[in-house]
SERO-4910 file (N, C-alpha, C, O; in steps of 0.05 Angstrom, whole numbers):
BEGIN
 pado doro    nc1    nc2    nc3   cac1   cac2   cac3    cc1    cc2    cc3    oc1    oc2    oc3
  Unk    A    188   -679    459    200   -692    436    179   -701    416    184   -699    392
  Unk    A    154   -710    426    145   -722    411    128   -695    393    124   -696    369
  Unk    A    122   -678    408    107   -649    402    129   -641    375    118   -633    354
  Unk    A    144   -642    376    170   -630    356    162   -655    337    151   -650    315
  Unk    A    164   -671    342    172   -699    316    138   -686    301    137   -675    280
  Unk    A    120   -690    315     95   -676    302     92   -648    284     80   -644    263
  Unk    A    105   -631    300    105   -608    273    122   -602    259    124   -579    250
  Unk    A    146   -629    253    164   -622    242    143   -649    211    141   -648    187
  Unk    A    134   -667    230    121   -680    201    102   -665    192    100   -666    167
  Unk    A     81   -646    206     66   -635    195     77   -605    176     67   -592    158
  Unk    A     97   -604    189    114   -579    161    121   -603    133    107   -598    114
  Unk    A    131   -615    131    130   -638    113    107   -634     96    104   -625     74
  Unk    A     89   -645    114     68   -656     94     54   -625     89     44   -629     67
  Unk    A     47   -596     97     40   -574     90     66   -570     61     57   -561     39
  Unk    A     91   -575     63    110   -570     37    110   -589     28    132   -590     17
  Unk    A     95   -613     23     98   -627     -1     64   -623    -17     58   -631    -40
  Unk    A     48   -611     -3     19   -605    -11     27   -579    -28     19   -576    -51
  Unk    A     41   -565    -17     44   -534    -34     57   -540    -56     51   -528    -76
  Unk    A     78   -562    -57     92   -571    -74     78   -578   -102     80   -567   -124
  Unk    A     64   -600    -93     40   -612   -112     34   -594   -117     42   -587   -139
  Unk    A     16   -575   -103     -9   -551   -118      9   -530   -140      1   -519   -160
  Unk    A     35   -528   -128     43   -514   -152     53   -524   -178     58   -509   -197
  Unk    A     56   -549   -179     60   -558   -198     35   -572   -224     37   -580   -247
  Unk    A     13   -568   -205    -10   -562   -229    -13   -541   -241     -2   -522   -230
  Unk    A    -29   -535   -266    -35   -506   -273    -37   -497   -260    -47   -504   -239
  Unk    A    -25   -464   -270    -40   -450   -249    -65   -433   -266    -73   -435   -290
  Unk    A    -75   -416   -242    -99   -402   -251   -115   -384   -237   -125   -393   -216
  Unk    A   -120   -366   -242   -132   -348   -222   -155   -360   -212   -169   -374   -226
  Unk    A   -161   -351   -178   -179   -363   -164   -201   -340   -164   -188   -319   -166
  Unk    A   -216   -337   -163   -227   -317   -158   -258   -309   -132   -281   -306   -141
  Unk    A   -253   -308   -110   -267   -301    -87   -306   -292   -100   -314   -279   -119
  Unk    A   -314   -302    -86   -338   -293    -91   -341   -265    -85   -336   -256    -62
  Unk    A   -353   -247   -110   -350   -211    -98   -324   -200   -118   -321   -176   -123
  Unk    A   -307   -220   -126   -286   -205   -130   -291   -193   -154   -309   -202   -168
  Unk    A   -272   -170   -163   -273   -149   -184   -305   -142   -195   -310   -140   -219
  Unk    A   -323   -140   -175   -355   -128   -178   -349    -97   -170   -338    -88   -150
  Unk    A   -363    -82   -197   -362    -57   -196   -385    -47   -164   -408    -54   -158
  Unk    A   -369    -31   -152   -391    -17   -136   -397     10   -141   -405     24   -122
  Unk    A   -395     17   -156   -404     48   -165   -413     44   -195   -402     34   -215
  Unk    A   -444     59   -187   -460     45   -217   -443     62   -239   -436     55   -261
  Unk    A   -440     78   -231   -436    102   -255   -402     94   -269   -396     96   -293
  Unk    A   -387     87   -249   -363     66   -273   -381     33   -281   -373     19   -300
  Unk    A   -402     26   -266   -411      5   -277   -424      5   -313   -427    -12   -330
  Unk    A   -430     35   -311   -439     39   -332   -416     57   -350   -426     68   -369
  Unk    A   -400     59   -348   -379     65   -359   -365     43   -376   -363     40   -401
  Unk    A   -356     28   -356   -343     -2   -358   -365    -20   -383   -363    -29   -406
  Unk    A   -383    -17   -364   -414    -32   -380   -402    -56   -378   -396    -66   -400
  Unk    A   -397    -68   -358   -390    -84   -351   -405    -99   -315   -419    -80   -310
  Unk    A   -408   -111   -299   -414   -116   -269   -388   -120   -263   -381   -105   -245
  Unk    A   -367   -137   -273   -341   -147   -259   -315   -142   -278   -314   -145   -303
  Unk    A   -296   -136   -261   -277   -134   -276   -249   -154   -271   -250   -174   -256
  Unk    A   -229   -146   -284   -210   -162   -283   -192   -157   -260   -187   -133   -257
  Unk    A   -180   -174   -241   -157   -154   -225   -145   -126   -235   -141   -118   -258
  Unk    A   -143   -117   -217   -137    -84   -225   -148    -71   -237   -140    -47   -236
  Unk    A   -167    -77   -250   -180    -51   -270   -195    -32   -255   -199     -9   -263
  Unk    A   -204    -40   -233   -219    -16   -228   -209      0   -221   -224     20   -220
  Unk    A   -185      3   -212   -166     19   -215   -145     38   -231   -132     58   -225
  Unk    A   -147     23   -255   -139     31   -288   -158     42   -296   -151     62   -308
  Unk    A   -195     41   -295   -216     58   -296   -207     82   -286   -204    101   -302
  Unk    A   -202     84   -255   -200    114   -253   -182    124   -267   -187    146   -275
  Unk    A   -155    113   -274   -133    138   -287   -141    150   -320   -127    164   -334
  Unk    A   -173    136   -329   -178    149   -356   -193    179   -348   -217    184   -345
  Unk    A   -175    192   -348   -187    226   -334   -206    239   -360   -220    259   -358
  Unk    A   -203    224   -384   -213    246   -408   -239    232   -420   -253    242   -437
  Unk    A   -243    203   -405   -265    188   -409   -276    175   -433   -299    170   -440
  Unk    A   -253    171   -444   -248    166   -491   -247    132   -481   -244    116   -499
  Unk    A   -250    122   -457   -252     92   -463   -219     74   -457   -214     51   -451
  Unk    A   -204     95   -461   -170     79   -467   -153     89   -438   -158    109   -424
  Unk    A   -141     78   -435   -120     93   -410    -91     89   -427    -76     70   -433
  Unk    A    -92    117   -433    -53    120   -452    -42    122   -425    -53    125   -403
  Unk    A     -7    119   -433      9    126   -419     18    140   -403     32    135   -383
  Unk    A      6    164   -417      2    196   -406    -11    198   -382     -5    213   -363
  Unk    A    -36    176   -384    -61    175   -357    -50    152   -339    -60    150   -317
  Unk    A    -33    136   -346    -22    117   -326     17    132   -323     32    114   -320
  Unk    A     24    147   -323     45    164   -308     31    186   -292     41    194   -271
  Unk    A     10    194   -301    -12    214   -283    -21    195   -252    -14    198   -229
  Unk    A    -37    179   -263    -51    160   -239    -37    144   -228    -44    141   -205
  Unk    A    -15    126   -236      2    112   -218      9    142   -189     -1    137   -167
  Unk    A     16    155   -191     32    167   -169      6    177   -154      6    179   -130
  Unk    A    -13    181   -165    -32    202   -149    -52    180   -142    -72    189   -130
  Unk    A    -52    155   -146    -57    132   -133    -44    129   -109    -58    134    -90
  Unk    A    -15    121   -101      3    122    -82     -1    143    -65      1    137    -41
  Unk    A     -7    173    -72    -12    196    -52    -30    191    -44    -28    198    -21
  Unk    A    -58    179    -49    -81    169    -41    -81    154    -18    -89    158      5
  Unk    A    -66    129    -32    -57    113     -8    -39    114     18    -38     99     37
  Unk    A    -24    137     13     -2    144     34    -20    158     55    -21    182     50
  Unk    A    -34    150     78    -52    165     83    -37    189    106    -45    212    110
  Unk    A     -8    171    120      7    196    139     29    212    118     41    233    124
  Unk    A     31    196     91     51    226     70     72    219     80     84    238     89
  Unk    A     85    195     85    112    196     96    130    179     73    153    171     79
  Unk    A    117    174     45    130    162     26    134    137     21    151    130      3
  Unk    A    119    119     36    117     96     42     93     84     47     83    101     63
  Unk    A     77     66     44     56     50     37     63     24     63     70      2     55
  Unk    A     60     29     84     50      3    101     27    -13     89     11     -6     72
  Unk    A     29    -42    105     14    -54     96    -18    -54    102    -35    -67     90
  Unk    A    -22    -38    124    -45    -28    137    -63     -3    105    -84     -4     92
  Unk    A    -41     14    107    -42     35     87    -55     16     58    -78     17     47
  Unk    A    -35      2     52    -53     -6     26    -65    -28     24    -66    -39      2
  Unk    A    -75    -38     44   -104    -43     55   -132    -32     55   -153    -44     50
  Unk    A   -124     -3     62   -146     16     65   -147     16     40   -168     10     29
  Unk    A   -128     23     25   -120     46     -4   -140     17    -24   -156     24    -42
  Unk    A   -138     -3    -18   -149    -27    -37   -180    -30    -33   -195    -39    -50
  Unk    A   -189    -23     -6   -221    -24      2   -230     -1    -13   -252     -1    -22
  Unk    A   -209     23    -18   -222     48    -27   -230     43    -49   -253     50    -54
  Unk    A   -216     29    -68   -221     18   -101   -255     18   -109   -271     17    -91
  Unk    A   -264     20   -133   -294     19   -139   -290    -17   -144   -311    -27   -149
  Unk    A   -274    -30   -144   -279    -55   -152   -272    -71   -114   -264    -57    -95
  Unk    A   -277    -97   -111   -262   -108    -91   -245   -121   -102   -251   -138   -119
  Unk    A   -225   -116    -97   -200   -138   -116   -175   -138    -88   -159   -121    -80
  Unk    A   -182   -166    -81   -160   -172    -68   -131   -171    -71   -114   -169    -53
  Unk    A   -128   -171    -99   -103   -170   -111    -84   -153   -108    -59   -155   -109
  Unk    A   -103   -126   -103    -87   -105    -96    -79    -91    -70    -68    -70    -64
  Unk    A    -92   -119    -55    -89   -121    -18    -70   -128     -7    -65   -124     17
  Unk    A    -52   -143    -26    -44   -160    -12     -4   -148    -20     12   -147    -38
  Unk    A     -9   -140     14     27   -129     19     46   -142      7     65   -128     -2
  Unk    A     49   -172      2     70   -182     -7     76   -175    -38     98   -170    -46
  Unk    A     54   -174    -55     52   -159    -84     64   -141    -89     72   -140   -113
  Unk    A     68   -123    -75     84    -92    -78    102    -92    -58    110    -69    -53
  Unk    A    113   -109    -43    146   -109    -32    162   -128    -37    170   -143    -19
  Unk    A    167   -130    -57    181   -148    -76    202   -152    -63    212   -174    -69
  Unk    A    227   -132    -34    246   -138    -23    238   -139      5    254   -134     23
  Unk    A    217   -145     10    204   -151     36    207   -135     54    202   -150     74
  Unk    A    213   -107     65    225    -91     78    191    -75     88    188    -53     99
  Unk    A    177    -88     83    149    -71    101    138    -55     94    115    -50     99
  Unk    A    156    -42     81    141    -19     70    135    -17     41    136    -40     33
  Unk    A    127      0     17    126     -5     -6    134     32    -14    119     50     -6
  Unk    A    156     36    -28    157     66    -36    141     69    -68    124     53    -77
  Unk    A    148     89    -78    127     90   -101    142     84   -118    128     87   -138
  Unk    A    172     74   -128    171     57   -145    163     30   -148    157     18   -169
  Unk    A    164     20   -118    160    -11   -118    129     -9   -124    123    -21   -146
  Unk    A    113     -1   -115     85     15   -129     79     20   -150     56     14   -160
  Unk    A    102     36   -166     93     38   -196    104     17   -216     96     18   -240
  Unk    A    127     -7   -206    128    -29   -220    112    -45   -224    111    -53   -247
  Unk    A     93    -56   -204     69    -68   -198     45    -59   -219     33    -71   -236
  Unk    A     42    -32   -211     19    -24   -238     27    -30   -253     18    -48   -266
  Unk    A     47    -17   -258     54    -13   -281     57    -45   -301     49    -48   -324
  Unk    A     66    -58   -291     76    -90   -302     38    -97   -309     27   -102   -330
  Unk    A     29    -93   -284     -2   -105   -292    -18    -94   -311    -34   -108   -324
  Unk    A    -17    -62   -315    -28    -49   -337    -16    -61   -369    -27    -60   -391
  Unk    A      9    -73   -362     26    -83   -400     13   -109   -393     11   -121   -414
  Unk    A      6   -120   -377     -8   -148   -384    -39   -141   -397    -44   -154   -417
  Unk    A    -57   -125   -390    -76   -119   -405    -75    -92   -429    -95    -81   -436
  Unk    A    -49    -85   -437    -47    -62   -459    -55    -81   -484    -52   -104   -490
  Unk    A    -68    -61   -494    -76    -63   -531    -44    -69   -545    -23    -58   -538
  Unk    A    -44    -84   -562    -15    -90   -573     -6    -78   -593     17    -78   -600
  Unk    A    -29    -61   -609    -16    -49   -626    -17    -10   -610     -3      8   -618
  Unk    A    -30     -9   -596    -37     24   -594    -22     17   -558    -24     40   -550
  Unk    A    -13      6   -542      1      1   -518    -24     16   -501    -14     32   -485
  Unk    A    -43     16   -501    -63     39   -489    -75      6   -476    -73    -17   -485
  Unk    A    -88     16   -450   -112     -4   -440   -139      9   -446   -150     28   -435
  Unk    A   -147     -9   -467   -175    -14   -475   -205    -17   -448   -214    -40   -445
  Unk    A   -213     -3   -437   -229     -8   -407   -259    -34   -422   -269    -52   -409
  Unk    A   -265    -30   -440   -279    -54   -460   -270    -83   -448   -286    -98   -437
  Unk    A   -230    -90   -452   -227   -111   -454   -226   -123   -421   -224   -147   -414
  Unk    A   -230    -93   -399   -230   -100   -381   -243   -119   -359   -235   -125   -336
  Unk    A   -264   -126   -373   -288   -139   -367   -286   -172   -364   -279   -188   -381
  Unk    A   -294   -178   -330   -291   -203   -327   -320   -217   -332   -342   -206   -330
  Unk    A   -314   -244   -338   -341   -260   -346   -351   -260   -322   -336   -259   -303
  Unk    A   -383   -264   -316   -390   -269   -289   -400   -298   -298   -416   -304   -315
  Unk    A   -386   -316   -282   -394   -343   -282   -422   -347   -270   -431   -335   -250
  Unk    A   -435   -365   -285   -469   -371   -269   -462   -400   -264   -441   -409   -274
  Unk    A   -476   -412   -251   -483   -435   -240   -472   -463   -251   -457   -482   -245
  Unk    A   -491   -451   -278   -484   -472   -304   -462   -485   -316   -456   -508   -322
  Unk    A   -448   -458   -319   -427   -459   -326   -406   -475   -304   -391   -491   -314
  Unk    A   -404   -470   -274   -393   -482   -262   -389   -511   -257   -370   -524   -248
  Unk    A   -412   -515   -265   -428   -547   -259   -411   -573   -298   -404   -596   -305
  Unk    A   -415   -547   -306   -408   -552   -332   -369   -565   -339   -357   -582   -352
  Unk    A   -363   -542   -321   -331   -538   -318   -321   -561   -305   -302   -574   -315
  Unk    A   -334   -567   -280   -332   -595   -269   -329   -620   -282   -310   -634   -286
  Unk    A   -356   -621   -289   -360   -647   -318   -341   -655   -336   -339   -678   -344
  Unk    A   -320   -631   -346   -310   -630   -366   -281   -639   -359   -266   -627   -344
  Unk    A   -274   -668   -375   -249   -679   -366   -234   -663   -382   -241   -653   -403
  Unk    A   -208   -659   -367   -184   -646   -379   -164   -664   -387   -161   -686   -377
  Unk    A   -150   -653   -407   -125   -680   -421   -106   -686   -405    -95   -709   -407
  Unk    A    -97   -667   -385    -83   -672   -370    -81   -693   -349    -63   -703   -335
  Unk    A   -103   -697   -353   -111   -714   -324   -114   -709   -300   -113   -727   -284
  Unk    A   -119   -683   -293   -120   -666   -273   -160   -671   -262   -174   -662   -245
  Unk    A   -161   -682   -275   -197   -682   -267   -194   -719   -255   -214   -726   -243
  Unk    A   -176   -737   -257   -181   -757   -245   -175   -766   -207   -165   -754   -188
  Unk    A   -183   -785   -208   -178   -791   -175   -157   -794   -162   -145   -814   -169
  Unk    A   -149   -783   -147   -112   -777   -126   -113   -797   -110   -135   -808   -104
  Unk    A    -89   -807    -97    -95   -822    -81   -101   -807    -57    -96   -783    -54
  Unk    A   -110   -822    -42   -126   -807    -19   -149   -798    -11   -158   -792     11
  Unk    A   -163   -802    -50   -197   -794    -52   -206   -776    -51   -230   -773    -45
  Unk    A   -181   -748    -61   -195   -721    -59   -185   -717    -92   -165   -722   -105
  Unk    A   -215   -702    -97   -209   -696   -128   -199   -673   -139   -206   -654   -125
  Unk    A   -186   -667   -158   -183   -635   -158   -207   -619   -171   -223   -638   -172
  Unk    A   -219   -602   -179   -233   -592   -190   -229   -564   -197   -220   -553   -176
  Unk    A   -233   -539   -222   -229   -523   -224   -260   -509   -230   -279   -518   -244
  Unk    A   -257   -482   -212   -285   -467   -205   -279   -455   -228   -294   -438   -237
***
C-alpha cells in the first residue's frame, strides 16, 4: 500500500514538473555534436561546421548542386530517402529502421531519430506518407518565402563558444524566467 501511495505521488510530482516545463518557452535544446557536418566535402559545400535539424538531409536532395533544394529535388529525395531507410523493402519504417536510416545522415541530428516524430498515429510503424509529411512540413519551415526553394546558405547553425554561453546566462530575461523558484533551482537557457 504504501509502495502504491509512493508512485502514485511520484507520477504527480513527474506531471506537474512536465507541466511547469511546458509552460515556459519553448526552444530547441541542442545535444552537444548535434547537426556537425561529418563529411568534409558537404562541409564545404554547406560552408558551414553545423547545421540546423534536418538539413543534412535536405543537403543531399540538391542533386544539381546550384545551392537551393526546389521542389522537384524534394519530391525526388523525400521517397528515395524512405527506400534508403526501408532496409527489409516491406514499406514501412520501424523504429529500429529509422534509427539506422538517421546515423546514416552526414549530420547527427537526433531529430530525425526519434520514432515518435514520424508516427503521428502511433501504430509502429511509419509508411512513406507519414514520412513525407514530416519532411516535408520541416523543409516549409526552412523554404525561402519568395522562391519556396530551401536556400542550403540559410541552413547553417551558429556554433555556440563558451562565451557566448556564459554570456546567455548573465542575461536577465523580462519574463522572469532567469529568477529564483522555489526550491532553489534556477532555470537557465544553454
Amino acid at each position: 500500500m504504501i509502495r502504491s501511495l509512493s508512485m502514485a505521488a511520484l507520477a504527480v510530482a513527474c506531471l506537474s514538473v512536465s507541466a511547469h516545463a511546458q509552460a515556459e518557452e519553448d526552444e530547441l535544446v541542442r545535444l552537444p555534436g548535434q547537426g556537425e557536418l561529418r563529411d568534409n566535402s558537404l562541409r564545404q559545400r554547406a560552408q558551414a561546421d553545423r547545421l540546423k535539424p534536418g538539413a543534412g538531409l535536405f543537403i543531399t536532395f540538391d542533386t544539381n548542386n546550384d545551392g537551393r533544394i526546389s521542389q522537384t529535388e524534394m519530391d525526388a529525395g523525400i521517397p528515395a530517402a524512405f527506400t534508403r531507410a526501408d532496409l527489409n523493402e516491406d514499406g514501412f519504417l520501424t523504429a529500429l529502421e529509422q534509427q539506422d536510416w538517421a546515423r546514416s545522415l552526414p549530420t547527427r541530428d537526433d531529430s530525425l531519430a526519434n520514432p515518435f516524430r514520424f508516427d503521428p498515429n502511433l501504430d509502429r510503424r511509419v509508411d512513406l506518407s507519414e514520412f513525407t509529411l514530416v519532411i516535408s512540413n520541416l523543409g516549409q519551415d526552412y523554404a525561402d518565402e519568395l522562391s519556396g526553394d530551401i536556400i542550403i546558405a540559410d541552413l547553417k547553425a551558429p556554433r555556440l563558444t563558451r562565451g557566448d554561453k556564459n554570456e546567455d546566462r548573465a542575461r536577465v530575461r523580462p519574463d522572469g524566467a532567469d529568477r529564483q523558484r522555489p526550491g532553489g533551482s534556477r532555470s537557465f537557457r544553454w
